[in-house]
C-alpha positions in Angstrom: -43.4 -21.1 -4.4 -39.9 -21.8 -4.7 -38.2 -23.3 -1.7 -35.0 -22.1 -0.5 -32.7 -23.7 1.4 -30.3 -21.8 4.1 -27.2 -23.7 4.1 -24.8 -23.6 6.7 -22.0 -21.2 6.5 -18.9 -20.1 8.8 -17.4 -17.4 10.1 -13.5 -17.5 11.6 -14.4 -17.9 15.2 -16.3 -21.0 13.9 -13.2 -22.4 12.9 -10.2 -24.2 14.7 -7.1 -25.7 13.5 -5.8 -28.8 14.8 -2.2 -28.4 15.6 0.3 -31.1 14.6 3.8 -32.4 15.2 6.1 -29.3 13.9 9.9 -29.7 12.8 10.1 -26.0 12.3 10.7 -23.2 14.4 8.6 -19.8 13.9 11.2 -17.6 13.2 11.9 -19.9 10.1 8.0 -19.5 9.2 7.6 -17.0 6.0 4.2 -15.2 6.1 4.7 -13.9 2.8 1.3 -13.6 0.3 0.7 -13.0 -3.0 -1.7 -9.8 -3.1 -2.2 -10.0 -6.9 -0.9 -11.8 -9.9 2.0 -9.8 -10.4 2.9 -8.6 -6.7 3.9 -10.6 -3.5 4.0 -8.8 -0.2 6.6 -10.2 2.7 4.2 -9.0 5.5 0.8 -9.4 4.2 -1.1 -6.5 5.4 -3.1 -3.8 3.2 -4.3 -1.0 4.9 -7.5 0.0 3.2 -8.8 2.4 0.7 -10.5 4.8 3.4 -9.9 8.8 3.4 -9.7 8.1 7.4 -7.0 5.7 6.7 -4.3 5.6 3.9 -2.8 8.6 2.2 1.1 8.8 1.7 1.9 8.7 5.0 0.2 5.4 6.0 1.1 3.7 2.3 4.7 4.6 3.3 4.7 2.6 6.5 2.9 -0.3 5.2 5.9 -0.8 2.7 8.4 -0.2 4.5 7.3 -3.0 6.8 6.3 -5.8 3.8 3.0 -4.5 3.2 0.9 -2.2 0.9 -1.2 0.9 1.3 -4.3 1.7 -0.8 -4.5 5.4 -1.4 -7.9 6.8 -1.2 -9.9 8.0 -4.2 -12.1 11.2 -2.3 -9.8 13.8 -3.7 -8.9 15.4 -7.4 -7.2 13.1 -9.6 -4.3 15.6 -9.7 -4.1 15.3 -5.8 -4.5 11.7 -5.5 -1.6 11.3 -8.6 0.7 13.6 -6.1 0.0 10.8 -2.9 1.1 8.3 -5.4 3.8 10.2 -6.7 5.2 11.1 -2.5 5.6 7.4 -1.6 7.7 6.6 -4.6 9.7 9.2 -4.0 10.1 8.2 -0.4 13.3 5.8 -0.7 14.7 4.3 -4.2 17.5 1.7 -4.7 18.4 4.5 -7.6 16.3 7.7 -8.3 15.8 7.2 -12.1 14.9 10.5 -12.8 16.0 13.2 -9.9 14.6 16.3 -9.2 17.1 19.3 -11.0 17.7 22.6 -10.9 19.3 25.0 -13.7 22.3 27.5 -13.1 20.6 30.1 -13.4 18.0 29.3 -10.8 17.9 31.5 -7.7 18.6 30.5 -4.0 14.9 30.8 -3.5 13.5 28.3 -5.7 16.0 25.9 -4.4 15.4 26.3 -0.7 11.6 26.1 -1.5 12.0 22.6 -4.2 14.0 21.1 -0.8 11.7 22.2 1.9 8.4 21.0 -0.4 10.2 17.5 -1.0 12.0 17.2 2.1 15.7 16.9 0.4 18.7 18.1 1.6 20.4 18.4 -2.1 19.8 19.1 -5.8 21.5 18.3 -8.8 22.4 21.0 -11.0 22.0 20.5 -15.0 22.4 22.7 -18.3 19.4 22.7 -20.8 21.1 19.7 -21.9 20.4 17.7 -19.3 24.2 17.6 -18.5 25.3 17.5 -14.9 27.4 21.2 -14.2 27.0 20.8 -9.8 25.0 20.0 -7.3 23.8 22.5 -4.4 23.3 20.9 -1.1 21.9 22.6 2.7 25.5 22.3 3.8 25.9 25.1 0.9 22.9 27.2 1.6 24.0 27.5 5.7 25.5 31.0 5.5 23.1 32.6 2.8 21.8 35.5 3.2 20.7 36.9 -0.2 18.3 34.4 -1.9 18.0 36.2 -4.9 21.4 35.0 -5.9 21.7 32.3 -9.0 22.7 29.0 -8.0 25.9 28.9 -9.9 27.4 31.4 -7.8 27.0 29.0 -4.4 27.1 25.6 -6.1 29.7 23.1 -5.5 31.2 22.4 -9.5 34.9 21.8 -9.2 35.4 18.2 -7.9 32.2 16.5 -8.5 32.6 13.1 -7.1 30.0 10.8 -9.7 29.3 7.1 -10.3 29.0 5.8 -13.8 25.7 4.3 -15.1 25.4 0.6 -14.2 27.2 1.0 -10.6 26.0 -1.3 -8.1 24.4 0.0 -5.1 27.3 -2.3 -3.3 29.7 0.4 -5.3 28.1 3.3 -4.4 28.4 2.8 -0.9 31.7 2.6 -1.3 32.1 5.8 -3.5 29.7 7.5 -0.9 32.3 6.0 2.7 35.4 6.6 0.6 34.8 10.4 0.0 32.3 11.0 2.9 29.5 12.0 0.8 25.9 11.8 1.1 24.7 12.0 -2.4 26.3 10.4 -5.9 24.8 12.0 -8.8 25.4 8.8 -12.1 26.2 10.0 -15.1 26.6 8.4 -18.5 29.9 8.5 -21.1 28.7 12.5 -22.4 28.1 13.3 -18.8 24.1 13.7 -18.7 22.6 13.0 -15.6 21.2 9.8 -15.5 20.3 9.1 -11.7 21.0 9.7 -8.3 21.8 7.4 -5.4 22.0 8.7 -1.1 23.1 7.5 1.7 19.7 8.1 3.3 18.2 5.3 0.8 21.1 3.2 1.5 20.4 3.3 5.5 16.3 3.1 4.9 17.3 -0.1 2.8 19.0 -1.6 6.1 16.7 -0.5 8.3 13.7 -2.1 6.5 15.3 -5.2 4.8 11.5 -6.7 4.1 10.2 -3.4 2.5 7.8 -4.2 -0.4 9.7 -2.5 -3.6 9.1 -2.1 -7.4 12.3 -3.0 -9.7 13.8 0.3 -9.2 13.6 -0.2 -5.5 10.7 2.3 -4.7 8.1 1.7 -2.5 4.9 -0.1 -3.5 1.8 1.7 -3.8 -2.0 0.9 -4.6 -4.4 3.8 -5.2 -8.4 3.9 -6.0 -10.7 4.5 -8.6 -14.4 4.6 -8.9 -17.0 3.2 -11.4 -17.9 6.4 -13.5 -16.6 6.2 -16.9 -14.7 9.7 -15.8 -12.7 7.2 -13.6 -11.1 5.5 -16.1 -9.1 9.4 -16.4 -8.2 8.4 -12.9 -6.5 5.1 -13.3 -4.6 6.2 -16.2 -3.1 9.3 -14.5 -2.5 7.0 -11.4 -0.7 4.3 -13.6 1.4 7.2 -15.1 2.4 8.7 -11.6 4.0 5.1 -11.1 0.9 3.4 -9.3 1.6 -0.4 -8.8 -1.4 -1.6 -8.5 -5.3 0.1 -9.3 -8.3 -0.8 -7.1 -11.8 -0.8 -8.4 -13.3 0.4 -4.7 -16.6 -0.3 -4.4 -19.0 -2.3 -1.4 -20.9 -4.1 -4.1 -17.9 -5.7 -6.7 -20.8 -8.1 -7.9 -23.0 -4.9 -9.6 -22.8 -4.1 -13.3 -20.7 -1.1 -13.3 -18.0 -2.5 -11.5 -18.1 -5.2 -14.5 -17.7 -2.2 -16.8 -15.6 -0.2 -14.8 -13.0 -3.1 -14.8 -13.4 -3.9 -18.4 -12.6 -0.5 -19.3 -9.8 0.0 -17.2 -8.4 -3.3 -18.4 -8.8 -2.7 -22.3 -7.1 0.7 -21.6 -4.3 -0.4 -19.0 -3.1 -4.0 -20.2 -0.8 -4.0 -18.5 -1.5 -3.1 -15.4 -1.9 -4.9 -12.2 -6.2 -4.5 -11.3 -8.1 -5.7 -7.9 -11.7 -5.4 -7.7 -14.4 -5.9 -4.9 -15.9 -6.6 -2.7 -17.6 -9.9 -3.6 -18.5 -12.7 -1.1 -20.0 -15.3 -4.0 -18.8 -18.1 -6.2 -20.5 -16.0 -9.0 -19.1 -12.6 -8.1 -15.6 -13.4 -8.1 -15.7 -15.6 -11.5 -17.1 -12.7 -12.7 -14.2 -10.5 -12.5 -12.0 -13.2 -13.2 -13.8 -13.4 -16.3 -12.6 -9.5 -16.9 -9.6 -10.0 -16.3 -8.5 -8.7 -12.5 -5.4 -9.9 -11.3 -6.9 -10.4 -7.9 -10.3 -10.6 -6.2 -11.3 -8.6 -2.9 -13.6 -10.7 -0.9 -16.3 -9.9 2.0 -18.7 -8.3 2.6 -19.6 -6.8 6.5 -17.1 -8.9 8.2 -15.7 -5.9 10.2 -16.5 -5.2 13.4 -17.5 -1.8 12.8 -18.8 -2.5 9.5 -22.7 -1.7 9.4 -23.6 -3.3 5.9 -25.5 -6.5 7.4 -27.3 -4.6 10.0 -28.6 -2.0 7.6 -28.9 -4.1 4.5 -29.4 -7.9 6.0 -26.6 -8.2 3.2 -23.6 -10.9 3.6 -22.1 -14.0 3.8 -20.0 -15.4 7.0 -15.8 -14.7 5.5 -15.1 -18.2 5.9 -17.9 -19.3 3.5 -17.2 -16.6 1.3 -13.9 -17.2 0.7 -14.2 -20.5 0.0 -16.8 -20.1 -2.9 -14.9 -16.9 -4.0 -11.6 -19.4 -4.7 -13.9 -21.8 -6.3 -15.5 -19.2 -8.4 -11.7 -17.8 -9.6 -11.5 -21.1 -11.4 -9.1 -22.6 -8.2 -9.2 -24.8 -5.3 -7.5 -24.7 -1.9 -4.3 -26.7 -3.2 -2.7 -28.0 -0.2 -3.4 -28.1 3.2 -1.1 -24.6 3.7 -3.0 -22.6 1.6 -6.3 -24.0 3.4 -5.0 -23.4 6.4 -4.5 -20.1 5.5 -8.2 -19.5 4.2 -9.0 -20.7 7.6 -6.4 -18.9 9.9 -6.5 -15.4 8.2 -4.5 -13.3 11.1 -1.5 -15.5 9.5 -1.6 -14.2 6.1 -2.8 -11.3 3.9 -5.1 -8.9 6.1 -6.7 -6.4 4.8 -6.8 -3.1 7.2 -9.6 -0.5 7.6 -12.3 1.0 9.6 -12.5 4.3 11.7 -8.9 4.9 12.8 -10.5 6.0 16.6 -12.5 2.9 16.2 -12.7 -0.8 15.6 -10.8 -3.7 16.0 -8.7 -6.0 13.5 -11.4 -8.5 12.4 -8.8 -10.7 9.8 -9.2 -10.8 6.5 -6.4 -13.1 3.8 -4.8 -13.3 0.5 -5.4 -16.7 -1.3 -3.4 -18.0 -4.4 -5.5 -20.7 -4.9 -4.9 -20.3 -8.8 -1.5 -19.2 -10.5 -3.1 -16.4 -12.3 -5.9 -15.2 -9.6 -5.3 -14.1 -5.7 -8.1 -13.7 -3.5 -7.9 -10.6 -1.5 -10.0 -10.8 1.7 -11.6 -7.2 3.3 -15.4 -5.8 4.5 -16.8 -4.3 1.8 -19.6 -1.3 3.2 -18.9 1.4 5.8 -21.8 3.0 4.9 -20.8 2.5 1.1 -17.5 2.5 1.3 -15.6 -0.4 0.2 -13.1 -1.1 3.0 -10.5 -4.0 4.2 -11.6 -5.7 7.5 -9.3 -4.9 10.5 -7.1 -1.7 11.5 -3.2 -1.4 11.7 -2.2 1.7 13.8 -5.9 2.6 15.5 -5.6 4.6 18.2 -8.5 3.2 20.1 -10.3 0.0 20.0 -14.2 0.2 20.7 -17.1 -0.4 19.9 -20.6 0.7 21.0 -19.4 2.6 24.0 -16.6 0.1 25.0 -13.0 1.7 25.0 -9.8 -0.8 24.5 -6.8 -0.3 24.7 -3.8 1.3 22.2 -3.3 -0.4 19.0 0.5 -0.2 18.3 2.3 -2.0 15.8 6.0 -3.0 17.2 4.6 -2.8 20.9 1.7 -5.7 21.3 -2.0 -5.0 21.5 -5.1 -6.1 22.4 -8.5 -5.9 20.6 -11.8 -6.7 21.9 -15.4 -6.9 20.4 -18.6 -6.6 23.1 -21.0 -8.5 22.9 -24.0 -5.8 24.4 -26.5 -5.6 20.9 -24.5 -8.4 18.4 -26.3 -11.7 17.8 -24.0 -14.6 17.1 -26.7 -16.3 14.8 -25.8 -12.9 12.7 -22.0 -12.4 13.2 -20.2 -15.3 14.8 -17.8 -13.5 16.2 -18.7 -12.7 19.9 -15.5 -12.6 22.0 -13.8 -11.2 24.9 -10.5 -9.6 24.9 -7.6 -10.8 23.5 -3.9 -10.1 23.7 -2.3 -11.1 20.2 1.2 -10.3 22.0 4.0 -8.5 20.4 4.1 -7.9 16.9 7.0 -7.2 15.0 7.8 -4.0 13.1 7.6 -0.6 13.6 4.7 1.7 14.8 2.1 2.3 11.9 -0.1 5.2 12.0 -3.3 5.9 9.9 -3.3 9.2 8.5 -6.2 11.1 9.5 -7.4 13.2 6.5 -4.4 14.7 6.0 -4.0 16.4 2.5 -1.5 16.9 -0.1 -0.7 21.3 -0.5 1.2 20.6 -3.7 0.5 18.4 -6.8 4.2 16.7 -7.6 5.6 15.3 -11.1 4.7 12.0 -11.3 7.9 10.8 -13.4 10.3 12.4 -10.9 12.0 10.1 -8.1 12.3 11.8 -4.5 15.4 12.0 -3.2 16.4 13.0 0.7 
């Protein structure tokens, strides 16, 4: 019979780092990650994939304070396309393409187009695409008859506009000088070509860190599955302005994952692709090998995560990240990035688990190659694939034990009992902790919240 040896592996309560002399202050610290090959977060935190978790809402607040949210895949593609399609309309340096009206709309449609996008104005275009007004709330306050055509209540004479290529530095100014709210741009023939507020000038002050695409919108990741019919899915995401398509599964090592990812990447090129979970050398240089721009690593590390007592399935996160770098085709390259792998609450940290439950259990991004990050979660949940952790719970237990609030911007504590866990199996018996106040705003999961209304994915929200 063939021998097998157990080798010793380690968890991240196994691990200490030494500290050192330091010349720097922390405020001058960056804790920026690289989340995949082509996008770098300023906070690195990803809330995960879970219906429980991350729909617009919570993708919205993880941008707007440096991270990224993962929108779920349990719903229609058409829905899941709209949650895609509501954070990147949620702020924008420019709104490329601005939702429009025609004259000869009525009152009606416009009060319901504002109250289902939650704007306060529309631009008003001929057939041609040419701007003719725009009708705002300020003109709708006295109105009575809703059946009346827009033209008749639109503001027309007067328009104040930018031309295309103003700076957003210059549309300020426009926008203070003639105490305006919104700037329609228009080219030389006077077509509507975008549309700048104040609101998204204010939202760009108040969150100077938010992770943004090149147009200034919000990043977003959303979910697919393994069925060929899921390659539909990733398509329509990428065309409602996705950033980023996860290949969710608890077992990333498994054949239709491989497929799944070759598929998606024949089809989508271009786009950027993370698959998981994986928590072997093997695993991860296998999607590497199919070209993901990043690799999600672990599996059961959570504290609520039930994989390894159901299955016996795992390997201890420090272990596993290690082998998944060297699998990737990359080592650790400097003592940083290692100490990084080894102190994960300092960089990328994956966020998931019951939002009434469970505790932040870490969780990293590694760029230990130039073309490959390492994305660190809990893959399981009863076959869910999940990120390890939880950003905005609103209660911190486990097996009976109740801790306290979990509250971005105000501190909190998080705690793991050890009644019924076996350090041999998890490592990662502790008491309670206070990690202090963290910076940032409050951020809430969204608790199976649903879209009522499927949106154009190529138009930009404005407010």
């Amino acid at each position: 019979m063939e021998k097998t040896t157990i080798r010793q592996a380690l968890t991240f309560d196994d691990v200490l780092l030494v500290p050192h002399h330091a010349r720097v202050h922390p405020a001058d610290v960056s804790i920026g990650a690289r989340f995949a090959r082509g996008i770098h977060l300023a906070a690195p935190l990803v809330s995960a994939a879970m219906d429980t978790v991350t729909e617009h809402r919570m993708a919205i607040a993880m941008a707007r304070d440096g991270g990224i949210g993962i929108i779920h895949k349990n719903m229609p593609i058409d829905a899941q396309c709209a949650q895609v399609d509501r954070v990147k309309r949620s702020e924008s340096g420019m709104i490329m393409d601005p939702i429009t009206l025609g004259p000869d709309s009525r009152l009606r449609d416009a009060t319901i187009l504002m109250s289902e996008f939650s704007i306060s104005g529309v631009p008003i275009v001929d057939p041609t695409g040419n701007l003719v007004g725009i009708l705002t709330n300020r003109d709708l306050v006295f109105e009575t008859d809703l059946d009346r055509p827009v033209r008749e209540v639109m503001t027309h004479e007067n328009l104040v506009t930018a031309p295309e290529g103003t700076s957003l530095e210059g549309a300020e100014e426009i926008l203070r000088s003639h105490k305006i709210e919104k700037l329609p741009v228009v080219d030389d023939g006077g077509r509507l070509c975008g549309l700048i507020t104040v609101k998204d000038i204010f939202k760009r002050r108040a969150h100077p860190n938010a992770s943004k695409d090149a147009h200034g919108r919000l990043l977003v990741g959303a979910a697919t599955g393994t069925a060929r019919a899921d390659l539909d899915r990733a398509v329509a995401l990428v065309e409602a302005g996705t950033d980023v398509v996860v290949v969710d599964s608890a077992h990333g090592h498994s054949q239709g994952v491989l497929d799944a990812v070759e598929r998606i990447r024949e089809a989508l090129p271009d786009t950027q692709l993370v698959a998981g979970n994986v928590a072997t050398a093997k695993g991860s240089r296998a999607l590497v090998e199919r070209g993901v721009d990043a690799v999600k690593v672990g599996i059961g590390p959570g504290s609520i995560c039930t994989t390894r007592v159901v299955t016996g399935v795992g390997v201890p996160q420090v272990t596993a990240i290690m082998d998944a770098v060297r699998g990737a085709d990359g080592e650790v390259q400097s003592a940083g990035c290692g100490g990084r792998c080894l102190y994960a609450r300092l960089d990328a940290r994956g966020n998931g688990g019951e939002p009434r439950r469970g505790v932040p259990a870490g969780g990293t991004t590694l760029q230990a190659d130039p073309r490959h990050g390492i994305v660190v979660g809990d893959g399981g949940g009863l076959g869910r694939s999940v990120f390890s952790g939880i950003v905005g719970a609103t209660e911190a237990g486990s097996r009976g034990h109740r801790g306290s609030r979990a509250v971005q911007g105000s501190g909190y504590r998080y705690a793991l009992p050890a009644a019924g866990r076996s350090a041999e199996r998890y490592g990662i018996l502790r008491s309670v902790i206070d990690r202090g106040a963290a910076a940032g705003g409050r951020v809430r999961a969204d608790h199976g919240r649903r879209s009522t209304g499927v949106a154009s994915a190529r138009r930009g929200h404005h407010a």
